[in-house]
N, C-alpha and C positions, 0 to 999 in steps of 0.2 A: 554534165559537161562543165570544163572550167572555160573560165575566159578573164582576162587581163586585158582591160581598156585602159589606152593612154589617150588623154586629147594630146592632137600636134599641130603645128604650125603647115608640117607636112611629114611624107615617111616616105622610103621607099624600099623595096627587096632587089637585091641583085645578088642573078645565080652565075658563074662562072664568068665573072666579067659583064655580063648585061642587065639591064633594067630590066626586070619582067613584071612589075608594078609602084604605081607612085600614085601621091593625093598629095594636095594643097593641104587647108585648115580640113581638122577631120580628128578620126579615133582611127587610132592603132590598135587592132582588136586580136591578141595571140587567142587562138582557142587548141583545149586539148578535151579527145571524146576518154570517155571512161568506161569500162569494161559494158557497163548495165545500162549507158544510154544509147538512146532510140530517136527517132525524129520529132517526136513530142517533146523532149528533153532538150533538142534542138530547137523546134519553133517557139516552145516558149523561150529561150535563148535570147534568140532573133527579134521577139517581141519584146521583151526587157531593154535590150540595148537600143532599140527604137524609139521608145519611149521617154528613155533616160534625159533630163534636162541639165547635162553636162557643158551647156553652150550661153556663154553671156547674152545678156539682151540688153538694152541701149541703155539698163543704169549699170550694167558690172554685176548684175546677177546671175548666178548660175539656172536659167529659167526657159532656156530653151534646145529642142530636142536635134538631135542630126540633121531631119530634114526642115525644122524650122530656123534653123543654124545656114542652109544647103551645104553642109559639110558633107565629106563623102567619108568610105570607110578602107583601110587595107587590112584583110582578112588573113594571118600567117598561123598555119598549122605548127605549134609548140608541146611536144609531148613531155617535154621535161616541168611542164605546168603540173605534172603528177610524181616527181622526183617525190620517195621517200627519205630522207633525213633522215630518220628515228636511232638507226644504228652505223658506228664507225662514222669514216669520213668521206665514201664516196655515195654521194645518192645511188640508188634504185628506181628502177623505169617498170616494175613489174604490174602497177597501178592501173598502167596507161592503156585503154583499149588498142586490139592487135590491129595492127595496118591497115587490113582489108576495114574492117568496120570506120576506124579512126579517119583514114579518106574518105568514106562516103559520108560521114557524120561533117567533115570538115567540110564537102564540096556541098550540103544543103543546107549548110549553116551560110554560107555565101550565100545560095540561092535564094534562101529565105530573106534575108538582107534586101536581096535584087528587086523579089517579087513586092516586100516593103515599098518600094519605091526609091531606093537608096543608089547610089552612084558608090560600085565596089569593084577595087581590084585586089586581087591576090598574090600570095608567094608560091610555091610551089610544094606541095606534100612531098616528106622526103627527101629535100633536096639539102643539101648545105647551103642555106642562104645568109648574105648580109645584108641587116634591118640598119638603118640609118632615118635617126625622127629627133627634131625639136619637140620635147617636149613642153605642151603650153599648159603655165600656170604653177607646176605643173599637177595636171590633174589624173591621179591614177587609182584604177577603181577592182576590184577584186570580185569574180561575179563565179557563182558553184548551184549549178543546181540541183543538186544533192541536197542544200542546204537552206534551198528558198521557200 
């Protein structure tokens, strides 16, 4: 599974004109599943980004975790996190786990989040949404694990 975390100041997604999720201070978490991953490849995900001490603490350190932060999370399903480059000039999406899997991998990679303890809203699998985020710091982080 890939995932691309931003800290923000805030974020939100809107699908046809409405808010269907927003956060204050937090991570912008895009995740995209990949053909071969499974809910282990998910929880440990879930448990990575929990962990992670991407959050200032009261000298300007980067030494504290989401919920030692109480920063919350917006979780957006992005398949194009497996765009291949390699040839020509238009990516390729062939990388990307199919739909049916890629949604359920996307809606317990949330869950996992949740059952963490974490304060999470979502975009919507599939949808044309717009992402709108300060990014704080700014701080962006590249996470595969495929490759952890």
């Amino acid at each position: 599974m890939k995932a691309l975390l931003q800290r923000v100041t805030q974020a939100s997604v809107t699908v046809e004109g409405d808010v269907i999720g927003q956060i204050g201070p937090g991570l912008l978490i895009f995740v995209c599943a990949m053909p071969d991953d499974d809910e282990a490849a998910v929880n440990a995900l879930a448990a990575k980004v929990s962990k992670l001490r991407l959050f200032k603490d009261g000298n300007g350190k980067m030494n504290l975790n989401l919920a030692q932060a109480g920063a919350a999370a917006l979780v957006v399903s992005q398949f194009t996190l497996a765009a291949d480059t390699s040839r020509g000039t238009r990516p390729g999406f062939s990388y990307a786990a199919k739909p049916d899997l890629a949604k359920a991998l996307y809606e317990h990679f949330a869950a996992q989040l949740i059952e963490l303890g974490h304060t999470v809203e979502t975009g919507q699998f599939g949808a044309d949404m717009s992402v709108a985020l300060t990014n704080d710091g700014p701080v962006t982080i590249w996470l595969d694990t495929a490759k952890a």
